[in-house]
N, C-alpha and C positions, 0 to 999 in steps of 0.2 A: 520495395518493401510493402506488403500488406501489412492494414491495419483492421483490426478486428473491434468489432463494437456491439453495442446494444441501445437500442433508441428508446430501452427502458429505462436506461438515466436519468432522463426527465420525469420519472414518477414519484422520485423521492425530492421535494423540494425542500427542505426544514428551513421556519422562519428564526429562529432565537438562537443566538448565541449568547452564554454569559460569558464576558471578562473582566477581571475584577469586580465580581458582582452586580453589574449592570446589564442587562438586556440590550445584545446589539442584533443588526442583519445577520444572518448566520453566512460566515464565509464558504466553507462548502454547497454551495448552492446548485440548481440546477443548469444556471449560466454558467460555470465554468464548461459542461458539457457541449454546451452551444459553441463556445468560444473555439474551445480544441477542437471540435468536427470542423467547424469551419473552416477551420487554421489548415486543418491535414488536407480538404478539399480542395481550398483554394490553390494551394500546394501538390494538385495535383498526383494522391495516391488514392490508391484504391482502397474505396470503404468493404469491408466484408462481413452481413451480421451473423454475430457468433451465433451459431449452434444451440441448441437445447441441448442440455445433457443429463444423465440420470445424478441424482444425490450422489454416487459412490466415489467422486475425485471429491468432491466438498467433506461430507461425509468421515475422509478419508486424516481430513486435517481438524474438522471444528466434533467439539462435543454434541451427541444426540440430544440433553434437554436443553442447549443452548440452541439449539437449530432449532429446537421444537419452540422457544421462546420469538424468535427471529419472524418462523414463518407463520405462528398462529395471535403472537399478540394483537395484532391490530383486530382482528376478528374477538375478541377477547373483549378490548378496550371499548368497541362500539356496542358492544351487546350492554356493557353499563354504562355509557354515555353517547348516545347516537351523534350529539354534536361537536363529541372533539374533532380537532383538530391533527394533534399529538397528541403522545405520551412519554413523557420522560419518570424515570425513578427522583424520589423524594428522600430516599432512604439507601443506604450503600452498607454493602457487605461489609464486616471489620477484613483484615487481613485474613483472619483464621475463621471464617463464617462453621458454627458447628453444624448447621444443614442445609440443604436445599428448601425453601420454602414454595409452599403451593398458590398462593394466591400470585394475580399478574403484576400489583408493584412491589411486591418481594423480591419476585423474579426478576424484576428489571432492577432491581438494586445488586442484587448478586450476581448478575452478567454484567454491568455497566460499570467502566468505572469513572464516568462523567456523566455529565448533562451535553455531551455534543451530538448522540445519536440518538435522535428520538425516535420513535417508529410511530410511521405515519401509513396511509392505505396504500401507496406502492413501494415503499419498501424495500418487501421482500424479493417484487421485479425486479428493481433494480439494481438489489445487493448479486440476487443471483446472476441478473444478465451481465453485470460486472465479473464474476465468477466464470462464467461461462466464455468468456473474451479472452478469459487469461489460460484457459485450459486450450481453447483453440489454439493459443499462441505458444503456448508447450506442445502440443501435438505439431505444429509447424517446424518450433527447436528441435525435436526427435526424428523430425525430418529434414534436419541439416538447413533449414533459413531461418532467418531473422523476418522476424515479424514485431509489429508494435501494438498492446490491447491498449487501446482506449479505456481504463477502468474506472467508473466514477459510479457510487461511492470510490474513494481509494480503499485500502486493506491495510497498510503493513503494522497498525495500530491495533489491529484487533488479535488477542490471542487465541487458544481451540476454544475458550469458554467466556469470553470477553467481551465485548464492545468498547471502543475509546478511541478519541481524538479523530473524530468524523469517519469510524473505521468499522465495519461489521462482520465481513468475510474477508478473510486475507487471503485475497488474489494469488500474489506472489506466492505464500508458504502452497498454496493448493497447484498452482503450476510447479514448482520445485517438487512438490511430492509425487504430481504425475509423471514426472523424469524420471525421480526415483522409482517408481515403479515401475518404468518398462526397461530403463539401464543402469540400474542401482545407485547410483550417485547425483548430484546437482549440488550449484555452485549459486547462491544469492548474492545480490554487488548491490547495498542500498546506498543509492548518493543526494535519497532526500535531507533535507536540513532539519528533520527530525529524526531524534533514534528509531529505527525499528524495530520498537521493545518486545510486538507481537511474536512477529518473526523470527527475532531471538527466541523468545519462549515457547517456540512450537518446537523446535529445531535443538534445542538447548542440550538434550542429552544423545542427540544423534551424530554419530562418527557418518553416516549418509547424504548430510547437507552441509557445506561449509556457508555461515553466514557470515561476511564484512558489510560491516553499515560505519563507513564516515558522515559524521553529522556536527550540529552545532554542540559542544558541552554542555552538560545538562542539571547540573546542578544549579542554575539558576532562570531554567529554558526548559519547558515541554519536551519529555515525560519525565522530567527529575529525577525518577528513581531509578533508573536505570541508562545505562547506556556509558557505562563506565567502562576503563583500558582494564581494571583487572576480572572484568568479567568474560570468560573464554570459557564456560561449555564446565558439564560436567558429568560424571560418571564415562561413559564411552564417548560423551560429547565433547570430553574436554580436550580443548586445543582448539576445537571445529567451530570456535563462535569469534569473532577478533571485532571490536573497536575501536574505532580511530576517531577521539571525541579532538575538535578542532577550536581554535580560543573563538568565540564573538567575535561578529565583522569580518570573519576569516573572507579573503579574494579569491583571484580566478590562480594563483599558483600554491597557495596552501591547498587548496580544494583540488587540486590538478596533481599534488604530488602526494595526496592520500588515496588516491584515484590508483597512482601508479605503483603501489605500497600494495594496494590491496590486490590490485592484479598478478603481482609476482606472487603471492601468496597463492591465489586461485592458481595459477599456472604448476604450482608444489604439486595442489589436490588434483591436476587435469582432470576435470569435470566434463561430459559428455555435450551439457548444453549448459550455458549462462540464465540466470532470472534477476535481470534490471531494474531494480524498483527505482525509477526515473521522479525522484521529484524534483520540480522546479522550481523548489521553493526556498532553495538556497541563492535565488540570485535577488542582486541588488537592489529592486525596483517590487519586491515583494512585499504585500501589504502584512502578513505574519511572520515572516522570515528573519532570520539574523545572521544573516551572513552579507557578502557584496560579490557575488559571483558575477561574471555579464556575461552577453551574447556571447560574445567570443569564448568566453570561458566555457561556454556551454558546447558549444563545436567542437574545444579541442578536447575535451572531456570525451565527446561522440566520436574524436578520431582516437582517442586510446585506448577506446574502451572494442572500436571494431577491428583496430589492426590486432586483437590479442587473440582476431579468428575463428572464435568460436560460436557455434549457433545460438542466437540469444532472442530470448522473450523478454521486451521490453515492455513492461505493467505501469503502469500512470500511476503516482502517487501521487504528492502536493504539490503544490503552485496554484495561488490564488488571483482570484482576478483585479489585473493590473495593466496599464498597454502592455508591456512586456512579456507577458504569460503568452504570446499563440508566435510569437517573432522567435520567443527562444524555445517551444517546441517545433517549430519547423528547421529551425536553424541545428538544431540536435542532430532531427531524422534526415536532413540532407547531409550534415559532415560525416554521420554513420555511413548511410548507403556512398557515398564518396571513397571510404577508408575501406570500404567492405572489402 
């Protein structure tokens, strides 16, 4: 299995995270990147760095003044303050914002819907070389292998106009859409412990992408508002969106039989190629997580998900840094290529 990456990952380092109100290290860090290159190395696969590619797979998923927000604010932000650091919004769109405003913390209030993604001066590196890793690995799925992008920032939090929950470009929805464009259809499997809210919401009225995201329930768990059983798709979408919210603390056989739920679904829609949003941040030993998946659980996850034979681009979403974060991505990608 090749792995796809960008050693622009380390440009976006953000220091602050608030939870409940408190200023902590920010967990998305640039160390998780170090951790997982290592992990895959040491594990002897092959690094491969992604690609340049033009805006039109990106482009193709995110809104034009959101992109234009992404790639020009930090140029923005220093021309009125040469010594920031960051920039985060102060101020947040209502639900029904009546317009787009012009100034740049307007803007980051109406794209944002947190305080987790700040833009800092690599950023845009390393949102896009994350982009970029995922599109390679969709160009690999349309060529009938499995490949794994290394994506950090993750994505599957961000919508076409959004930013949230350490997420800016959604990897995954931009590899899915590159499927859809060259064989009309693709199939998303999100088995991070967070809903895929973004993902959903890209995808939400398209009969083109079927998305399943089992995760932890969210009514009292990040992104709360979403990620419910009766929400499936609407207009032409409807049917093509399915949730499978799972109780807190869920283990390695609730998590393993939502896995297998969701597959026989995908196998309904036979999709051309698979998009893996692989977080591992549903396992036991995770320092944001709420779930108790373990190693094991994470391998036979990796052998159910490859004997269903399909070419799959697998995109990095969460798993934070913990001992356990680089033992159960390696452990993943060898019961994959085993079952393959």
């Amino acid at each position: 299995m090749l792995v796809y990456h960008s050693s622009a990952a380390t440009r976006h380092d953000p220091r602050i995270f608030y939870r409940r109100g408190n200023p902590i290290d920010h967990p998305e860090s640039a160390g998780r990147y170090a951790v997982l290159k290592t992990a895959v190395v040491e594990a002897g696969y092959a690094l491969v760095d992604a690609r340049t590619h033009d805006m039109a797979p990106i482009a193709a998923v995110h809104d034009t003044g959101y992109l234009d927000l992404l790639s020009s604010g930090w140029a923005r932000a220093i021309a009125a303050d040469p010594a920031i650091e960051e920039i985060l919004p102060t101020q947040f769109a209502p639900w029904t914002p009546h317009r787009r405003p012009e100034g740049l913390l307007g803007q980051l209030g109406y794209h944002m819907a947190d305080t987790s993604t700040p833009l800092r001066a690599g950023t845009w590196d390393a949102i896009t070389g994350a982009a970029y890793a995922a599109i390679d690995a969709a160009d690999a799925a349309l060529d009938g292998k499995t490949s794994y992008a290394l994506t950090r920032p993750p994505g599957h939090h961000a919508s076409g106009a959004h930013a949230g929950g350490f997420c800016y470009l959604n990897n995954a929805a931009i590899a899915a859409q590159r499927v859809v464009a060259a064989r009309g259809s693709a199939a998303v499997l999100d088995i991070d412990v967070h809903h895929g809210n973004g993902t959903q919401a890209i995808f939400y009225d398209s009969p083109d992408v079927l998305v399943m995201s089992l995760h932890a329930e969210t009514s009292n768990y990040y992104p709360y508002f979403t990620g419910y059983a009766d929400e499936t798709g609407t207009g032409a979408g409807a049917g093509y969106n399915l949730n499978l919210p799972l109780p807190l603390g869920s283990a390695d056989e609730v998590f393993l039989d939502a896995i297998s739920q969701s597959l026989d679904r995908i196998a309904q829609f036979d999709p051309p190629a698979l998009i893996l949003s692989l977080g591992l941040d549903a396992a036991v030993d995770d320092p944001i997580g709420a779930m108790a998946v373990t190693t094991q659980g994470f391998e036979r996850a990796a052998a159910l998900i490859a004997s269903f034979g399909c070419p799959t681009a697998i995109i990095q979403e969460g798993g934070y840094l913990c001992e356990a974060l680089p033992r159960n991505l390696t452990a993943f990608l060898a019961s994959f290529d085993a079952a393959a």
